[in-house]
C-alpha positions in Angstrom: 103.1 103.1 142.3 105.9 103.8 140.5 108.7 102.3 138.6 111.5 103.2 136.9 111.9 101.2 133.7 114.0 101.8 130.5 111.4 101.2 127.4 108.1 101.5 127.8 105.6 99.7 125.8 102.0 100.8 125.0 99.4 97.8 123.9 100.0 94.0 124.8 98.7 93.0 121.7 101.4 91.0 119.2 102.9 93.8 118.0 104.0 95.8 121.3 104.9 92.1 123.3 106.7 91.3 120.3 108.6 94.1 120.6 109.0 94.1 124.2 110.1 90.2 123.5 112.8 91.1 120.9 114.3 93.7 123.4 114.6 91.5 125.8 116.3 88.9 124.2 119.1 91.4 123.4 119.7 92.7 126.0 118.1 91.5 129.2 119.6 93.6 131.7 117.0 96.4 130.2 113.4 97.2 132.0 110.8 97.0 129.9 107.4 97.7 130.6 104.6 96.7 128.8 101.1 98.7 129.5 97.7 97.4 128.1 94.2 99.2 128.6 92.0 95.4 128.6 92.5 93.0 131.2 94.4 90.4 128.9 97.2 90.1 126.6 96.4 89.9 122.6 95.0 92.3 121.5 92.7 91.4 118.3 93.6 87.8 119.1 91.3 86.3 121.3 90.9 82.5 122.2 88.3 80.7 124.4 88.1 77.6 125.5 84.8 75.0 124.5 84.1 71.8 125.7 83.6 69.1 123.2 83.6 64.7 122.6 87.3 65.0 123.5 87.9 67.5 126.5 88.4 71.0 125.5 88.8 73.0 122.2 90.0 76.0 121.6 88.5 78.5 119.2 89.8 81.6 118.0 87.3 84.5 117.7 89.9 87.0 116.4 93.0 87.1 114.5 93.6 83.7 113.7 95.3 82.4 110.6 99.3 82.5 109.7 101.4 81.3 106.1 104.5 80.0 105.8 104.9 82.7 103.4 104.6 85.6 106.0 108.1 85.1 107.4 107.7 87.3 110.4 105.2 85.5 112.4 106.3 81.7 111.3 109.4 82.8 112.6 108.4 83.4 115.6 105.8 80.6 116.0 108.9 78.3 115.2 111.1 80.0 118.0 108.2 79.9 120.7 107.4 76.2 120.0 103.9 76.8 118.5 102.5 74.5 115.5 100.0 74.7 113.4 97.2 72.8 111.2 96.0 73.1 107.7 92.9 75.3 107.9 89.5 73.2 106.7 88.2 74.4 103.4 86.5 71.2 101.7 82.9 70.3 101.6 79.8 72.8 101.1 80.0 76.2 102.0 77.3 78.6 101.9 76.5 82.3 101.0 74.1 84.8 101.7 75.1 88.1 100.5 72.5 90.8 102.5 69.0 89.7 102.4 69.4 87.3 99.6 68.6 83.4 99.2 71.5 81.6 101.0 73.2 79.5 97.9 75.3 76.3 98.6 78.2 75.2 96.9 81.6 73.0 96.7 83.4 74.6 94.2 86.4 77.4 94.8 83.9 79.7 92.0 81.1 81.4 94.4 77.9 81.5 93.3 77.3 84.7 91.5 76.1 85.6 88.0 77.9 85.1 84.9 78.4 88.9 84.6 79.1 89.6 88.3 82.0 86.6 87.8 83.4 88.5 85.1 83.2 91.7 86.9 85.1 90.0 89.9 88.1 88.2 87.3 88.5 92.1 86.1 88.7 94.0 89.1 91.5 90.6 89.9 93.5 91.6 87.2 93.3 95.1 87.6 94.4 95.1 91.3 97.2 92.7 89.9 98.7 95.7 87.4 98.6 98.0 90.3 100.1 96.1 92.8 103.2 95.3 90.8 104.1 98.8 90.8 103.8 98.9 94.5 107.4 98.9 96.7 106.4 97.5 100.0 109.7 99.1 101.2 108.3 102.4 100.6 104.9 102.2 98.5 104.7 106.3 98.4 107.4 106.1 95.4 105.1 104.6 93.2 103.6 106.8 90.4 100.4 107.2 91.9 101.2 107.0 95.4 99.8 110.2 96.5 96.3 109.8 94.3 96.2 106.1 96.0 96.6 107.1 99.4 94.4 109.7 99.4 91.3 107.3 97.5 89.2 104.9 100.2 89.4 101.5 99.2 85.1 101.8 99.1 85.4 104.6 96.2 88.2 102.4 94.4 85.2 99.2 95.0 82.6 101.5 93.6 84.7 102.7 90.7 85.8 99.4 89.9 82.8 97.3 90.1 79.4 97.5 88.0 78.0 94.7 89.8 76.1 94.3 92.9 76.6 91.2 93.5 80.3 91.4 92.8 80.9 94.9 94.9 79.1 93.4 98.2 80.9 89.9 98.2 83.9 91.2 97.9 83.0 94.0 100.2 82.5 91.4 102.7 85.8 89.2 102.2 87.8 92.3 102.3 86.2 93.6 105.8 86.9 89.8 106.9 90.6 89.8 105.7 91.1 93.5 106.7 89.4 94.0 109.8 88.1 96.9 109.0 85.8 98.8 106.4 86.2 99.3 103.5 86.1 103.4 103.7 88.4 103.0 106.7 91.5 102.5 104.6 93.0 103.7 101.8 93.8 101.7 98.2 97.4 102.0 99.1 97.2 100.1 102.0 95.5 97.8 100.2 97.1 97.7 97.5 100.3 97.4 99.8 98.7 94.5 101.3 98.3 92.8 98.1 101.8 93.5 97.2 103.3 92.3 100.5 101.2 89.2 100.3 102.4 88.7 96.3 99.1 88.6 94.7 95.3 88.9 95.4 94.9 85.2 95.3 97.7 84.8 98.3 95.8 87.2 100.4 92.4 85.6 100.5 93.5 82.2 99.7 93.8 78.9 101.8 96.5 77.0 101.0 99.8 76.3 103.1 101.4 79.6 101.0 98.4 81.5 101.7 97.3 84.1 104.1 94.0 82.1 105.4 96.6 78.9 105.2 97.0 77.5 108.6 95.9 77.7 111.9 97.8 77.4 115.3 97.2 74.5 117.4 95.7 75.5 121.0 94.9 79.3 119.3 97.0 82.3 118.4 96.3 83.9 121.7 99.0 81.9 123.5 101.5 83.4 121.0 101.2 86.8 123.0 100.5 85.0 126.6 103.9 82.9 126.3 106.2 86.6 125.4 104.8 88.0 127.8 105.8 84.9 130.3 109.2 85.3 128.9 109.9 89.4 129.1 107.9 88.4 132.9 104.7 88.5 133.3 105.2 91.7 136.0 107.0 93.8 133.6 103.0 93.3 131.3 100.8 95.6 133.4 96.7 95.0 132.7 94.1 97.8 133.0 96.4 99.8 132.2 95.2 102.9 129.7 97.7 105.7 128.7 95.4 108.6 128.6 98.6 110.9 127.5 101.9 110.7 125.7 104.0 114.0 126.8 107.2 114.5 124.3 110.1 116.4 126.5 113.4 117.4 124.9 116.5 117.1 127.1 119.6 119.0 125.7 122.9 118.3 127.3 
């Protein structure tokens, strides 16, 4: 079938509906269409329901924490009505790093050796210098930009680190906060990341100001289900895959 629309969109995920939302609000005369390959809207958020004592939770088994320091999206949380909750973080947590003993503790300090510790407070301060001389506007201008880019965050890990118990925990908190591996991205974008965030601390931490801050009540799913409701749920097309983008240039 087809359908003649102004803008087309390709993903239903937060970034395309966002866009797709913001278009819309300016000027709503426009047809938008929105096209996404999975049979939902979200993208890497996901939310499911679970029964529990009280009815029915909901638990997020992607993307699922927002700050009040990450404008953007508490912005938009604000405008669409969404709250949120201060994520959990007290009590005992455990850690099992590989095959090793899982180790218990309450304290913010994870349980590692004196010497891995150390090894973790450096590589902290180190990714501190850099980071300052990162623009976020335009990170290539920075001095080493090109040498940064072109390094995977897993070699800048390797040649960074001299512990093994340091190099795999953080190795696993970065793959958590990141989404991906380690040797999937480059230390700019990390270090970009870091920059944007305002400090290493802010990206992995869990207070209000923090990246792992808050949550959002009833799951950050609904954020992309209720723009799509608003641009109209027919102009958000599921099962939807674009195979092919084909570039034509129209001289008049």
């Amino acid at each position: 079938m087809e359908k003649q629309v102004d803008v087309v969109i390709v993903g239903g995920g937060i970034s395309g509906l966002s866009a797709a939302y913001h278009l819309h609000k300016k000027d709503p005369s426009l047809q938008i269409c929105v096209l996404e390959a999975n049979d939902r809207v979200g993208g890497r958020t996901l939310t499911v329901p679970l029964k529990s004592k009280d009815g029915t939770d909901y638990w997020d088994l992607g993307g699922q924490w927002v700050s009040t320091s990450q404008t953007a999206i508490w912005n938009l949380l604000k405008e669409l009505g969404l709250e949120t909750y201060p994520q959990f973080h007290t009590g005992t947590k455990f850690m099992q790093i590989e095959g090793a003993q899982v180790k218990s503790y309450r304290s913010d300090i994870p349980p590692l050796s004196f010497l891995a510790l150390i090894d973790m407070q450096l590589f902290t301060m180190k990714v501190e210098r850099l980071r300052k001389t990162i623009d976020s506007k335009d990170p290539y201008k920075c001095q080493r930009g090109k040498e940064l880019d072109s390094k995977s965050l897993e070699t800048f890990l390797k040649e960074s680190l001299w512990t093994t118990g340091a190099y795999k925990l953080l190795e696993i908190v970065l793959r958590t906060d990141t989404g991906l591996d380690p040797s999937q991205m480059s230390t700019l974008s990390f270090l970009d990341g870091v920059a944007s965030a305002g400090g290493l601390d802010n990206l992995l931490g869990m207070e209000e100001n923090q990246a792992q801050g808050l949550k959002v009540k009833g799951g950050t799913q609904q954020i992309s289900q209720i723009m799509a409701k608003k641009i109209g749920l027919e102009n958000v097309l599921l099962e939807h895959p674009v195979d092919e983008i084909i570039q034509v240039s129209v001289y008049v």
